[in-house]
Residue frames as qw, qx, qy, qz and C-alpha x, y, z in Angstrom:
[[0.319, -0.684, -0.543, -0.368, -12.85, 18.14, 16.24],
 [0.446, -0.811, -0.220, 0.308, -11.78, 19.29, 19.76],
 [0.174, -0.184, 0.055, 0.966, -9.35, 22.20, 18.22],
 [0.260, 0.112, 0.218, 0.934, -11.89, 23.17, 16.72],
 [0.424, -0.798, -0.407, -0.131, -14.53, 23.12, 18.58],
 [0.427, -0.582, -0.162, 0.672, -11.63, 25.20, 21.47],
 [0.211, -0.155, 0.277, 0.924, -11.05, 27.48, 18.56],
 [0.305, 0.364, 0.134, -0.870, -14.70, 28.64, 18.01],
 [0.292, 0.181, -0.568, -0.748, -15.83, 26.54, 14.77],
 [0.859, 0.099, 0.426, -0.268, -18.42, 23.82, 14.44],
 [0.232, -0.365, 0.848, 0.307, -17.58, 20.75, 12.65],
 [0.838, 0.209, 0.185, -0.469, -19.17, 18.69, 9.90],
 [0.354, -0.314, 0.847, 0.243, -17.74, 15.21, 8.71],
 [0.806, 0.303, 0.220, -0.458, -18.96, 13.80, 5.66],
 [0.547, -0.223, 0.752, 0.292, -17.61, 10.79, 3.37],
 [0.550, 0.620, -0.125, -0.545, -17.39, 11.10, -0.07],
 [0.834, 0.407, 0.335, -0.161, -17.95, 8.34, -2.69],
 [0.832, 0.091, 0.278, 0.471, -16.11, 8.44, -5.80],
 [0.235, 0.107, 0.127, 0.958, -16.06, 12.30, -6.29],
 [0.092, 0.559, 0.488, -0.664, -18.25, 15.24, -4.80],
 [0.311, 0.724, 0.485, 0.378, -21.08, 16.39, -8.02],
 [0.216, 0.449, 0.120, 0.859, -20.32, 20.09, -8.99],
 [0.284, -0.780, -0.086, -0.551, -23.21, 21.15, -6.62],
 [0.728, -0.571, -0.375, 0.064, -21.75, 19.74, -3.91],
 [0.509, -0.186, -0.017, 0.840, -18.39, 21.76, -3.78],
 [0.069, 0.525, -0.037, 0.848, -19.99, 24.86, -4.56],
 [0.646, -0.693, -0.274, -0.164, -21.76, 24.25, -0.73],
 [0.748, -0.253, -0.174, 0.589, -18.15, 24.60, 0.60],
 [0.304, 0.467, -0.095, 0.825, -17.85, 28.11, -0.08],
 [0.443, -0.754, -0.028, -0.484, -19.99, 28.70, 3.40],
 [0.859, -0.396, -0.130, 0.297, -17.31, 26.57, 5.39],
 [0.376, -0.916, 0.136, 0.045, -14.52, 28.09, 6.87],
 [0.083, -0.684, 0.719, 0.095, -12.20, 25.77, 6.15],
 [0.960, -0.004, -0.023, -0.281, -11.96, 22.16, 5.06],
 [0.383, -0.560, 0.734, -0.024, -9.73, 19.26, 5.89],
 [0.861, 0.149, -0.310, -0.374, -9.73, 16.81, 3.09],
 [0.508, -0.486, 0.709, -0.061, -8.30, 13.17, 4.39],
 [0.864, 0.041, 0.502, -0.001, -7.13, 9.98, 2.19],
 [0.492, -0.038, 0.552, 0.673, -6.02, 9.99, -1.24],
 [0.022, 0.739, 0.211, -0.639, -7.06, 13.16, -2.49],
 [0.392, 0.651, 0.457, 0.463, -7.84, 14.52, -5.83],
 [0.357, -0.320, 0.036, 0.877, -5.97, 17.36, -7.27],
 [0.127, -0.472, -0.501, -0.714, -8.52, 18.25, -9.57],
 [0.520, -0.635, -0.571, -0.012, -10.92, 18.28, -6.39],
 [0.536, -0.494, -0.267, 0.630, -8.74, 20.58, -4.40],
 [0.341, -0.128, 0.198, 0.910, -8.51, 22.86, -7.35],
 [0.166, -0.592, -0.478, -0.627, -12.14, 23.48, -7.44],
 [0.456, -0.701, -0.442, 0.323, -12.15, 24.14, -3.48],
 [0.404, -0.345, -0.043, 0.846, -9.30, 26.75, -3.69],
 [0.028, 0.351, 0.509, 0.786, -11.02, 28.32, -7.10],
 [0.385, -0.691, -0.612, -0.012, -13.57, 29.21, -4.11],
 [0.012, 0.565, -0.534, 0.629, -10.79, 31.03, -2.04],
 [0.853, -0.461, 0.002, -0.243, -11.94, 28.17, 1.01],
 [0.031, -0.546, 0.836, 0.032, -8.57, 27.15, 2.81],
 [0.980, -0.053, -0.067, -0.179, -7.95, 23.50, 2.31],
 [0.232, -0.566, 0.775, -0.155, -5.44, 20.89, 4.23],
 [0.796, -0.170, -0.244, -0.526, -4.80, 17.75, 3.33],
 [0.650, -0.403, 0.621, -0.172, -4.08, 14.64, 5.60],
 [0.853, 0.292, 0.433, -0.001, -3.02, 12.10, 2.93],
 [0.249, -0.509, 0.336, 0.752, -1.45, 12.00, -0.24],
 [0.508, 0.524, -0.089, -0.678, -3.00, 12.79, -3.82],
 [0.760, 0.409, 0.505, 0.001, -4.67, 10.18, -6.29],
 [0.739, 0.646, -0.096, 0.164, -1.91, 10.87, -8.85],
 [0.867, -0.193, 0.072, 0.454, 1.84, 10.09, -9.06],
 [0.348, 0.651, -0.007, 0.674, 2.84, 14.11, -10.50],
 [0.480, -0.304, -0.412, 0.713, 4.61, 16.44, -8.31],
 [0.080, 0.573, 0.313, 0.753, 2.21, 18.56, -8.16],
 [0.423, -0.685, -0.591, 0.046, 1.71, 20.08, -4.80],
 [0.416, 0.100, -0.264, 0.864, 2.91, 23.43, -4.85],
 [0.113, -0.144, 0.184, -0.966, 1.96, 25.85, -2.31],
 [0.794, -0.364, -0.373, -0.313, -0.81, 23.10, -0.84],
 [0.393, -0.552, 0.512, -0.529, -1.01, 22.33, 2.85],
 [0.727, 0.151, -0.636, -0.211, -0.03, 18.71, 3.23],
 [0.269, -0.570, 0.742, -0.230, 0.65, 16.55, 6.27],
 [0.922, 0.073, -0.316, -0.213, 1.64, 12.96, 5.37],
 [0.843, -0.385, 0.348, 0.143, 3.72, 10.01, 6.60],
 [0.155, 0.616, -0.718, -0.284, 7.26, 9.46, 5.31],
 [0.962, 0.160, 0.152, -0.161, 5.73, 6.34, 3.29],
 [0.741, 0.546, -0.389, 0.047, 8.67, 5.77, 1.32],
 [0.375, 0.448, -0.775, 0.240, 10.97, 5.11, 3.78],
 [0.767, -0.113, 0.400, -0.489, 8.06, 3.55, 6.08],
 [0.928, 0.280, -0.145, -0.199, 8.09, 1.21, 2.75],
 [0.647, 0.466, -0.558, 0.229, 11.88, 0.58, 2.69],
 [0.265, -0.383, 0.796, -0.387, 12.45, -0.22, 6.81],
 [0.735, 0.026, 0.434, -0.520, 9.44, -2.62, 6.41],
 [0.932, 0.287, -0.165, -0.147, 10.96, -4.33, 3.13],
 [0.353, 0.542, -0.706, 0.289, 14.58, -4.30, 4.66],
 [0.714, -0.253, 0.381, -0.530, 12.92, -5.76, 7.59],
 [0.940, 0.155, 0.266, -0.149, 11.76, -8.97, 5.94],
 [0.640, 0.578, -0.441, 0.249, 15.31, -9.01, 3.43],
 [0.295, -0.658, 0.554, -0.416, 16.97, -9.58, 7.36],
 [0.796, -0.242, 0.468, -0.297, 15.34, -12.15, 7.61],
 [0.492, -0.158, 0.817, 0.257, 16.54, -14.02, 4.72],
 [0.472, 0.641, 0.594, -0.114, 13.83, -13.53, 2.47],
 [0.221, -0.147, 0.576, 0.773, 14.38, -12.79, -1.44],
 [0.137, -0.353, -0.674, -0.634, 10.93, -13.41, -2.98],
 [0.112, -0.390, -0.823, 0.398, 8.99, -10.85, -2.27],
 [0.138, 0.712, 0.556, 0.405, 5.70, -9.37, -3.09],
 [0.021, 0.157, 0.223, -0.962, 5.14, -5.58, -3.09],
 [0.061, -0.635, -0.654, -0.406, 0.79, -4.62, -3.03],
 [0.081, -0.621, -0.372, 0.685, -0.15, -1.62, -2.51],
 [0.110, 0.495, 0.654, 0.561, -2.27, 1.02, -4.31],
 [0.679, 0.615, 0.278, -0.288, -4.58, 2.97, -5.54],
 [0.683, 0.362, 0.361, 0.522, -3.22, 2.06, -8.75],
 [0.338, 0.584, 0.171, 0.718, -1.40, 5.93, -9.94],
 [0.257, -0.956, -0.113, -0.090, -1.49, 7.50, -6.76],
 [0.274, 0.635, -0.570, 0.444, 1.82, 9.01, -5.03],
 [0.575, -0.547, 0.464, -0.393, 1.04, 7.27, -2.32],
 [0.954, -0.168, 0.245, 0.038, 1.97, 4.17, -4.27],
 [0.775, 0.451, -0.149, 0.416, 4.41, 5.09, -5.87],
 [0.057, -0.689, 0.587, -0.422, 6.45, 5.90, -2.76],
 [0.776, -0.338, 0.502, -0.177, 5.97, 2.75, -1.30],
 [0.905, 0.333, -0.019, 0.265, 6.83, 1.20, -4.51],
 [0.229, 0.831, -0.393, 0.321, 10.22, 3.77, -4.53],
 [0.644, -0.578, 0.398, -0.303, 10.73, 2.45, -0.72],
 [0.972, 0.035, 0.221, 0.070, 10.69, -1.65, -1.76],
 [0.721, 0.608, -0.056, 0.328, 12.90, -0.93, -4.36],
 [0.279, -0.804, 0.390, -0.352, 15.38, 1.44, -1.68],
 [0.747, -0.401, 0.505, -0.162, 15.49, -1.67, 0.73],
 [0.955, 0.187, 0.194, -0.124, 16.08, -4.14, -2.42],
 [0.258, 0.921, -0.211, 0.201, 18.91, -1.84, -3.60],
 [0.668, -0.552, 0.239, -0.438, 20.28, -2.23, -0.60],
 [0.788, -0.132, 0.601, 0.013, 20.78, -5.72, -0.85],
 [0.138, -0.499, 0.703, 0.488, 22.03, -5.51, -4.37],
 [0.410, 0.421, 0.793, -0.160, 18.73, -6.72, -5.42],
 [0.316, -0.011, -0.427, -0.847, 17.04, -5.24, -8.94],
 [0.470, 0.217, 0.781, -0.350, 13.22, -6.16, -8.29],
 [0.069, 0.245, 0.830, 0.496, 10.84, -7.79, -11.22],
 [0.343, -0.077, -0.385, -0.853, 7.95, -6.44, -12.72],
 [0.592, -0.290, -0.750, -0.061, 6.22, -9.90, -11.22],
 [0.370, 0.010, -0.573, 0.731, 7.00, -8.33, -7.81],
 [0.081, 0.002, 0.145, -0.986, 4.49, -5.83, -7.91],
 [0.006, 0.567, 0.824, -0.022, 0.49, -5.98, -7.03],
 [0.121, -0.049, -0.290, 0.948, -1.43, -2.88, -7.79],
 [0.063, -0.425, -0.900, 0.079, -4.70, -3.11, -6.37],
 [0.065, -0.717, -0.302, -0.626, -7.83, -0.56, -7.10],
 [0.371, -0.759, 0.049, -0.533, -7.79, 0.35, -3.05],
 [0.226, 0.212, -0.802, 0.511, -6.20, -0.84, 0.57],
 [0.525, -0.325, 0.215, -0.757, -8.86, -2.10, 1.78],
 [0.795, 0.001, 0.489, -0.358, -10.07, -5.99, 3.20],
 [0.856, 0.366, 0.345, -0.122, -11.58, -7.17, 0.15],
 [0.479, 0.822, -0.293, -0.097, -8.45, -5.93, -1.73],
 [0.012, -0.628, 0.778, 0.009, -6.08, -7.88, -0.19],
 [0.748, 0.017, 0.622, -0.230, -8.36, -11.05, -0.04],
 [0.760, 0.625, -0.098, -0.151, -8.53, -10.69, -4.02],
 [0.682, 0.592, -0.429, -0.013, -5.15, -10.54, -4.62],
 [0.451, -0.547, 0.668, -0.224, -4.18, -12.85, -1.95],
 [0.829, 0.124, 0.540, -0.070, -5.42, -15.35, -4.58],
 [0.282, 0.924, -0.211, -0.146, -3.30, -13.86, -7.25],
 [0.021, 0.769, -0.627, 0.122, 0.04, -14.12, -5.61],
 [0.475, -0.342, 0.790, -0.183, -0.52, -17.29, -3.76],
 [0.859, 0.372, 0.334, 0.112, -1.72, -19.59, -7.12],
 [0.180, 0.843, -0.502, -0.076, 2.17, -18.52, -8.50],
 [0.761, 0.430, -0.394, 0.286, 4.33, -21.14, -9.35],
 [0.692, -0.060, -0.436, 0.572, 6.85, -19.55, -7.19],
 [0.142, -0.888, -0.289, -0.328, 5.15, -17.76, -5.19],
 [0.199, -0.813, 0.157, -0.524, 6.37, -15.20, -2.51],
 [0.594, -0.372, -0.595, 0.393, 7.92, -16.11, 1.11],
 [0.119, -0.391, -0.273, 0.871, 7.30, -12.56, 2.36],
 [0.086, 0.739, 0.403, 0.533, 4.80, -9.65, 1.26],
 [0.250, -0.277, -0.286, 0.883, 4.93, -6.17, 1.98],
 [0.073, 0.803, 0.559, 0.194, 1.17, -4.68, 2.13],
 [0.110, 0.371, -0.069, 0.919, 0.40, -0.89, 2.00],
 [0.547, -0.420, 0.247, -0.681, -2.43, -1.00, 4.81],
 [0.234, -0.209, 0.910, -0.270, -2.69, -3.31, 7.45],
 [0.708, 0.369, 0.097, -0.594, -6.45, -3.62, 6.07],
 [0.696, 0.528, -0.396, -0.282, -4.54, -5.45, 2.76],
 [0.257, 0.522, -0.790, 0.194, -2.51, -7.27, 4.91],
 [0.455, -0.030, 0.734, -0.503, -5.23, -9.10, 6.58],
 [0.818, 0.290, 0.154, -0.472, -7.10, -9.71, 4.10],
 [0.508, 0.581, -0.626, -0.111, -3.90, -11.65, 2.36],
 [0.008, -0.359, 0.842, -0.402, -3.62, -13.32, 5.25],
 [0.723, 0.170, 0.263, -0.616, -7.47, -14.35, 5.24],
 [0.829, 0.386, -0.317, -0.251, -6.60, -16.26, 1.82],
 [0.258, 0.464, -0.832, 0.158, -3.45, -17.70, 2.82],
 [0.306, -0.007, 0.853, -0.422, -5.08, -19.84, 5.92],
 [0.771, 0.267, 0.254, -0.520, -7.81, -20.50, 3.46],
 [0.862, 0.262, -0.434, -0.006, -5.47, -22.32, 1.12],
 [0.954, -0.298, -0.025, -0.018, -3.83, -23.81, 3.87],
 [0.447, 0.602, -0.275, 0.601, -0.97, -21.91, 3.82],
 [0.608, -0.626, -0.435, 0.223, 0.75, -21.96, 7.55],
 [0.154, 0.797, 0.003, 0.584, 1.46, -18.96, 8.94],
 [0.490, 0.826, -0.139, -0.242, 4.02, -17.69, 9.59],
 [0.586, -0.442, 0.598, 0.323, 6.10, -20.31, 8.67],
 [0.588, 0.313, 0.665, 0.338, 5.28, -20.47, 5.35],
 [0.133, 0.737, 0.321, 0.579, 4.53, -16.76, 4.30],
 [0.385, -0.504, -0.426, 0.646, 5.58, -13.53, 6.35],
 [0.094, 0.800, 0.470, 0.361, 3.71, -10.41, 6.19],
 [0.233, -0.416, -0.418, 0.773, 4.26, -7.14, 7.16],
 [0.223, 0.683, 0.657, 0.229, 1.86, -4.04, 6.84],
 [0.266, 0.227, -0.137, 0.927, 1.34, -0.54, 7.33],
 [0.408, -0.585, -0.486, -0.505, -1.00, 1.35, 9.82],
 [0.142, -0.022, 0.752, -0.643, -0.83, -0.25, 13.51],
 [0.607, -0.187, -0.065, -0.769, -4.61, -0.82, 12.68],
 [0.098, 0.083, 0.968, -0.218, -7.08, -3.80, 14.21],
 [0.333, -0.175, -0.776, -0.506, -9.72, -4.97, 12.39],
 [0.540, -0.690, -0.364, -0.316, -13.39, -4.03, 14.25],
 [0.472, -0.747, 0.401, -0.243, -11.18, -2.88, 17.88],
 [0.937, -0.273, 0.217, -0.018, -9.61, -6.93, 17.83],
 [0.238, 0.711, -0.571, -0.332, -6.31, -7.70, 17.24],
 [0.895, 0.216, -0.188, -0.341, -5.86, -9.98, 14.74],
 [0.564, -0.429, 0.704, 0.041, -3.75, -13.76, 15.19],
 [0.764, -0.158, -0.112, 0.615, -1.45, -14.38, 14.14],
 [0.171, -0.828, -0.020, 0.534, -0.12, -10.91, 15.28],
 [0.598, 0.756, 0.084, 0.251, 0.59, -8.56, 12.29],
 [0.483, -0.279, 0.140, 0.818, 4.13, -6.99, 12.09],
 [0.200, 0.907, 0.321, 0.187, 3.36, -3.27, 11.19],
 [0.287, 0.103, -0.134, 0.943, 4.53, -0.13, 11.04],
 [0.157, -0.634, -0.724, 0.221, 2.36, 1.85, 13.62],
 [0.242, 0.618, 0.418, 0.621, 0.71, 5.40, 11.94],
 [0.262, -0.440, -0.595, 0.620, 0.29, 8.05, 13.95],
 [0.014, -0.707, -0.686, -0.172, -3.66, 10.06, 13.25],
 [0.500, -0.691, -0.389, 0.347, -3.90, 11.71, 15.96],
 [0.304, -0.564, 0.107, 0.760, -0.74, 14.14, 15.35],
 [0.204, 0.429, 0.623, 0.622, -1.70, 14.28, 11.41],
 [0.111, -0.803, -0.569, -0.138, -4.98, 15.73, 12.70],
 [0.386, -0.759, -0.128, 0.509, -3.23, 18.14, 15.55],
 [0.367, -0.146, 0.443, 0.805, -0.62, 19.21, 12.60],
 [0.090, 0.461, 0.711, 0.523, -3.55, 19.57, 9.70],
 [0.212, -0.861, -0.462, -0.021, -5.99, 21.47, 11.82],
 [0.326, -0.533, 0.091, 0.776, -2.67, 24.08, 13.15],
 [0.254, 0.403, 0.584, 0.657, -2.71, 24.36, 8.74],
 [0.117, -0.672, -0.665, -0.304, -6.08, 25.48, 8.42],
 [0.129, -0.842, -0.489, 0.189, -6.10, 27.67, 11.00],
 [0.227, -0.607, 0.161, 0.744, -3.19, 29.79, 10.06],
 [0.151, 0.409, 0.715, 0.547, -4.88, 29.44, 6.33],
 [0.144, -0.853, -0.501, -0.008, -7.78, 31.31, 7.94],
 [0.187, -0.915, -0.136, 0.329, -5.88, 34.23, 9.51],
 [0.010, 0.671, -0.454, -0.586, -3.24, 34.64, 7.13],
 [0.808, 0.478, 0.343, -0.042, -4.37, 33.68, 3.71],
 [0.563, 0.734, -0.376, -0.048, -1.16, 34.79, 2.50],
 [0.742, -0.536, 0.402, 0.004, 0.90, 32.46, 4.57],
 [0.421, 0.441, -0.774, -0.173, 3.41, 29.61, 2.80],
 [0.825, -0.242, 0.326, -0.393, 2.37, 26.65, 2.69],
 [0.100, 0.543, -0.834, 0.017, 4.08, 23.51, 2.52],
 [0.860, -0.232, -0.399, -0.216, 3.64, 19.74, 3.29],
 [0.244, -0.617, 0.643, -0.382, 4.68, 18.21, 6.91],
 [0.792, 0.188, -0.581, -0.022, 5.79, 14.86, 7.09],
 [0.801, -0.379, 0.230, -0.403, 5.02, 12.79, 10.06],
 [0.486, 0.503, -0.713, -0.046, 7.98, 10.41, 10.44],
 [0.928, -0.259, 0.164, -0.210, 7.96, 6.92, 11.51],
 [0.429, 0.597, -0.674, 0.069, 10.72, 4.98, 11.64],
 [0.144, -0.407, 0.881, -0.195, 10.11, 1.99, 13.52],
 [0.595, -0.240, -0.699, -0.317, 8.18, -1.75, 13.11],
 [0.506, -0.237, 0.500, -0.662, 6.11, -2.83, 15.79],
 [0.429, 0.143, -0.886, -0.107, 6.94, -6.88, 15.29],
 [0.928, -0.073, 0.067, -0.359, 4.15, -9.60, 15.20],
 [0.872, -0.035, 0.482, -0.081, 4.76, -12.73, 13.94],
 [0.624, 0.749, -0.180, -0.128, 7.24, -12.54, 11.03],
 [0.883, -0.190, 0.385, 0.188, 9.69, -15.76, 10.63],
 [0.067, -0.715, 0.558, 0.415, 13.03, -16.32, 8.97],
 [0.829, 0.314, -0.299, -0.353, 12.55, -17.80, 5.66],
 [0.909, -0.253, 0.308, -0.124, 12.54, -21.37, 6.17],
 [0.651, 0.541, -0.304, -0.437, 15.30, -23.64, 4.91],
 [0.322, 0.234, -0.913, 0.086, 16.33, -27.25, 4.43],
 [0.491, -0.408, -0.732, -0.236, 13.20, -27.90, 6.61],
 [0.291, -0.179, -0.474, 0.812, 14.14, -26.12, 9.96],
 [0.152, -0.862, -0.477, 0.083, 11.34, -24.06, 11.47],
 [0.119, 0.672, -0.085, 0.726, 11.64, -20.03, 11.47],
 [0.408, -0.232, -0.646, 0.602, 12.30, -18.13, 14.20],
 [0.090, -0.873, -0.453, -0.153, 9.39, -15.95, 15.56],
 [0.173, 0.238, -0.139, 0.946, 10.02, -12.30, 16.19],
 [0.245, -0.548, -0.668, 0.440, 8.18, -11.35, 19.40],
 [0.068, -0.903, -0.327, -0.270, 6.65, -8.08, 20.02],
 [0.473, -0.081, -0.266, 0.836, 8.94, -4.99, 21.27],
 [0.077, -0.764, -0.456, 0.449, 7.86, -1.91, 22.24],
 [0.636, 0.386, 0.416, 0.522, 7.53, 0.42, 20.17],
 [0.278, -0.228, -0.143, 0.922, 9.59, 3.99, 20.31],
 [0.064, 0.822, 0.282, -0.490, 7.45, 7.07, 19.83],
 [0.464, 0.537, 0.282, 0.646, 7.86, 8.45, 16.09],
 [0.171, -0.444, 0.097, 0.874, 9.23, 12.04, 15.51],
 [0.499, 0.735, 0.453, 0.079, 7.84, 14.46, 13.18],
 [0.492, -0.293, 0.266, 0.775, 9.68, 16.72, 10.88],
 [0.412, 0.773, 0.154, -0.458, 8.43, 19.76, 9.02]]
């Protein structure tokens, strides 16, 4: 909003449901430009452009095809966000563990799934079909569901690796409801850096911490060179993280011995890479 309010435009934010109705995307042909953000729909993008309206998005698309030529993209390097965050927990000791993350068929899970699988590699690991949760959205109530999934297993999990910190609280919600201690009994890590309403949550979350802010600064640069040179190349830019910002994530117990807690470190400043 403040580039482009310095750069002359007004702004309008609006949140769309499960898909904008036919009249509502022809109302975009009087915007200037549009920034779509989350898990985007390629069908949806291909009725903006059929407009000639640039469009940028922040996020990656609600299907698992490589389809994004000549589209302005700027996302996170999920996949290997996914694989430091499952080699992470495979340090510690930990063998069974859960991968959840979703929307079911987007590319955004199926780089985090690619990732797990990277880190498991790795370790000379082949993961199971059981391994995987894929939940309709990353949100709360998604990880509360299948926090009752994973954790009425036989043999269940000693580690999970959520795709939003969002999924990773709520997993953690169930776990202290069945009386599951944490985290000696279950270690979590997520993805985001987020905090639930402004508070952070306890036990601290081990995350990998996201970074908006430049997405936006990157996305909005897009757009505008979309505007003055509509022939431009366009391309996707990938916002790279590459470090955990450690909560509370223990070395799988064994023979009865307590884990040891990983403390909080500071966490380096991510790089971005075009």
């Amino acid at each position: 909003e403040r580039q482009c309010r310095a750069a002359g435009y007004q702004t309008c934010f609006r949140q769309q449901g499960d898909g904008p109705m036919p009249a509502e995307i022809a109302s975009y042909r009087d915007c200037a430009g549009i920034v779509l953000c989350g898990y985007n729909s390629l069908a949806f993008v291909g009725e903006i452009r059929k407009r000639n309206v640039p469009v940028v998005l922040i996020g990656s698309l609600d299907t698992e095809s490589d389809s994004e030529d000549n589209l302005d993209m700027v996302v996170h390097n999920d996949r290997e966000r996914a694989m430091i965050s499952t080699r992470h927990l495979l340090d510690l000791g930990h063998r069974r563990i859960a991968c959840v993350t979703g929307p079911v068929h987007s590319k955004f899970s199926a780089k985090q799934k690619a990732g797990f699988q990277d880190a498991l590699n790795e370790y000379g690991l082949a993961p199971e079909p059981a391994d995987f949760y894929d939940i309709p959205g990353l949100e709360y109530d998604d990880g509360v569901k299948v926090g009752y999934e994973i954790f009425c297993r036989r043999n269940r999990p000693t580690a999970i690796f959520a795709g939003t910190d969002r999924v990773a609280i709520g997993i953690l919600a169930t776990a202290e409801k069945l009386g599951l201690s944490i985290p000696e009994e279950l270690s979590i890590i997520g993805c985001g850096g987020l905090t639930m309403g402004g508070v952070p949550h306890k036990p601290a979350l081990t995350t990998t911490v996201s970074l908006p802010e430049e997405s936006a600064r990157i996305a909005a640069e897009k757009l505008f060179r979309q505007i003055r040179e509509p022939d431009a190349p366009r391309g996707t830019t990938v916002v790279r993280v590459n470090s955990i910002s450690f909560g509370e994530t223990t070395i799988v117990c064994r023979s009865g011995s307590s884990g040891v807690l990983r403390r909080p470190e500071p966490l380096p400043y991510a790089s971005t890479q075009a």
